[in-house]
N, C-alpha and C positions, 0 to 999 in steps of 0.2 A: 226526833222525839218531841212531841209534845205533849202540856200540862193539859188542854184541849181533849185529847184522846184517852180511852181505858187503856191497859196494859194490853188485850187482844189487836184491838185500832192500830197502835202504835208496831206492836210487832207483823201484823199484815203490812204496813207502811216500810215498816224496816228489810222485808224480805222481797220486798218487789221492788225497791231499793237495790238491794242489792245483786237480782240477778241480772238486773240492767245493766249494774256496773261491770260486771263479770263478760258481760256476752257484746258488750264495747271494747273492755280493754284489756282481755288477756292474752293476747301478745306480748304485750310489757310484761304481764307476769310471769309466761315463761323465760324470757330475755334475761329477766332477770335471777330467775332462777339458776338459768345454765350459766351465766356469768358467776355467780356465788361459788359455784359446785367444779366449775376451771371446762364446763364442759362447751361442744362447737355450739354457735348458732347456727339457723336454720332459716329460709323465708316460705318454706314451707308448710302452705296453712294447715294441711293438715298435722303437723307437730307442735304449731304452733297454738293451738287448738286441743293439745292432747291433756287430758285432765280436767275437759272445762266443766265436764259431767256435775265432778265432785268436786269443783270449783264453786258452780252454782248454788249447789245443796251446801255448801260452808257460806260462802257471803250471805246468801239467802238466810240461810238460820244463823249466824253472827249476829250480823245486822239487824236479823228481828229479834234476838237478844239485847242486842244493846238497844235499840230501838226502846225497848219493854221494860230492861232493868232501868234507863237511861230515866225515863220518863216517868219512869215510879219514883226513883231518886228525886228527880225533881220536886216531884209533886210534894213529897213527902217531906223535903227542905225548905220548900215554899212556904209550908203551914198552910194559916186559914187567909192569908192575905193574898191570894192567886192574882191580882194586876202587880204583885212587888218583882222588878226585875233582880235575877240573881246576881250577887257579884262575879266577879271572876273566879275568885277560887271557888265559890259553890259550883259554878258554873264547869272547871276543871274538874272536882272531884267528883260529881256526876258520872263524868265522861269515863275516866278513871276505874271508877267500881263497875260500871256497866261495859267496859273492856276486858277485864282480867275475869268475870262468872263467861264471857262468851270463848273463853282458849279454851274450856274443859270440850265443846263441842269442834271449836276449828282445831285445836292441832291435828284431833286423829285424823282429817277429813285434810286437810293440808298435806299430812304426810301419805294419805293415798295420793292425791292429786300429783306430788313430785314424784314417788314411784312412776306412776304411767309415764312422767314427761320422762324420766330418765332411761324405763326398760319398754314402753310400751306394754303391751297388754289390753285387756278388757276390765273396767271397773270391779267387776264379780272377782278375777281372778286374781287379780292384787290386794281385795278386800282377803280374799283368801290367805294372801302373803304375807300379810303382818297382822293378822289378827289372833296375835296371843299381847298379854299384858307388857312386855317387856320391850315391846316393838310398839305396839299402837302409842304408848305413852311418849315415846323417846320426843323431844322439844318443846315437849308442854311449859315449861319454867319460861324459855326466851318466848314460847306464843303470848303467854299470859304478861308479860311485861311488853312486849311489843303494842299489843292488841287496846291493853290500856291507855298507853301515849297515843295510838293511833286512833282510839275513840273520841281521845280528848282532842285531837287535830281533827278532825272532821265533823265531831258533833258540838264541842264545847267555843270553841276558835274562833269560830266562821262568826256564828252569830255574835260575837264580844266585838269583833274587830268591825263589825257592818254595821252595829251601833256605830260604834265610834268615829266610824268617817262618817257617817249622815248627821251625826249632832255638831262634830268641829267643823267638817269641812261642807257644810250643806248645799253650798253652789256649785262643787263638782261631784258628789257623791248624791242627788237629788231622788234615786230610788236603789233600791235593794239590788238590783243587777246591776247598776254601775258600781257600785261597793263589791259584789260576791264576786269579782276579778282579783283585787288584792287581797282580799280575805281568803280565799284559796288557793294563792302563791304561798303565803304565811301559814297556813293551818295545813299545807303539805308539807314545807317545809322543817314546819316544827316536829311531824309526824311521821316523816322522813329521815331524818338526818339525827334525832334523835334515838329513833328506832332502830335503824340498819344495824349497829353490831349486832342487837340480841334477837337482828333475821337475819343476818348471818350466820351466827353460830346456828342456828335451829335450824336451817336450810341446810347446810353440810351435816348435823348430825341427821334429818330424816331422808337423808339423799343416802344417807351411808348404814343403811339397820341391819347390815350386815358388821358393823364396827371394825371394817379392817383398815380405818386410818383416822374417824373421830370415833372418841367414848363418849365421856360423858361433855356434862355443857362444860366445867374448867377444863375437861383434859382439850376438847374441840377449839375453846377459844386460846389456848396455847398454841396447838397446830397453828390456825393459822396468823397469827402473830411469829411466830416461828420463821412462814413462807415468807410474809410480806410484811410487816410490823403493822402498825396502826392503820394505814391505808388496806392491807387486808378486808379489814372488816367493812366496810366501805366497798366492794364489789356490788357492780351490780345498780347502785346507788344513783347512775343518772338515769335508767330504767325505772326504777322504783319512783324516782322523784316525779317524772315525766307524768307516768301511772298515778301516782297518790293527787297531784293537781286538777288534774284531770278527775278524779276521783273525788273529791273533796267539791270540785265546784258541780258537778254531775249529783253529788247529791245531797251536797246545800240547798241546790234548786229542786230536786225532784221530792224532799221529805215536805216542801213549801206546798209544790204544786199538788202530788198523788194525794196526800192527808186530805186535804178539802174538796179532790176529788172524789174519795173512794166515801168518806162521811161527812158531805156538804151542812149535815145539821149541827156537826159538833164546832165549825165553827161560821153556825149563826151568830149576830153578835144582838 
């Protein structure tokens, strides 16, 4: 998200963002989906591959959500002084609000995508499957909390931590891609490993909208603490991490390069 772009700019930026990201690595996304849910893996691409549909259509419009709220945030924290760098915690809280307005759109579309990977089907007729209120909603609370840490790890992160090797450390960190390697180990990390319980619990509750073993989000994070204790929630978690790095540095760099691609005038200088 940039201060640079209008809220439309930004969220075209954000959605082609993200279905690059989608149609790279969602292998890890199933991986680690069936890991969550206790179910087999596969290297079968076409399963691997199952759900990418509504994969796309959610990262795509997440991303240009947060992209849009992201950036309006900014802007709007910034005031009238637009060359003042944001601290960190503006920087954070950005990330933050413009993560949890974009779960009202990805849970539902999340919990299509894990239905297919789990029963198979066609897009149409799974939308068919859960499309009453009581079902489409089910993990919205862990999306919207996840969704937010995970904004903040990938849109707020990167950039704090790339300053900050290029001003201390300027003889080894001399441009922005030899900084965006650590900055995307940390900003997955953070987005990772803070996140996984409350994607775990939401992945076994839209894995299960039939509720014949998780209810709701306490009853679900009981289960599985129950199974496995605190490692429980942690399934899944070298998958994700693997994905979220990857992820993280894929589009540190592509919100850099597409933005001045797609509108070279906004950043004339």
């Amino acid at each position: 998200m940039s201060t640079r772009l209008n809220e439309l700019q930004n969220a075209t930026v954000g959605m082609t963002v993200g279905v690059i990201e989608v149609l790279c690595l969602q292998p890890f996304n199933y991986c680690k989906n069936m890991i969550q849910q206790g179910q087999p893996l596969t290297l079968d691409p076409r399963k691997l591959y199952r759900g990418v549909g509504a994969n796309c259509v959610n990262m795509g419009s997440c991303t240009m959500i947060q992209f849009a709220v992201g950036g309006s945030l900014k802007t709007f924290v910034q005031g009238e002084d637009k060359s003042r760098r944001l601290s960190l915690a503006e920087e954070m809280m950005c990330g933050i609000g413009a993560g949890s307005v974009s779960a009202l759109v990805g849970s539902p579309l999340e919990l299509i995508m894990i239905q297919q990977q789990r029963k198979g089907g066609s897009t149409v007729a799974t939308i068919g499957n859960v499309a009453t209120p009581s079902i489409i909603s089910r993990g919205i609370v862990g999306t919207a909390v996840r969704e937010a840490l995970w904004t903040c790890g990938y849109l707020s992160i990167p950039p704090i931590v790339r300053h900050q090797l290029m001003t201390n450390y300027p003889d080894t960190f001399d441009t922005n891609d030899k900084a965006r390697v650590p900055a995307a180990l940390l900003g997955g990390f953070f987005a990772c490993y803070l996140t996984q319980p409350f994607d775990t619990i939401k992945t076994c509750m839209q894995g299960d909208i039939e509720r014949t073993k998780f209810g709701t989000l306490t009853q679900t994070g009981k289960v599985v603490y129950a199974e496995s204790g605190i490692p429980g929630f942690y399934r899944g978690a070298t998958f994700r991490y693997g994905r979220m790095v990857c992820a993280v540095f894929m589009m540190d760099f592509l919100k850099e390069k597409i933005g001045p691609l797609l509108y070279p005038a906004a950043f004339q200088d």
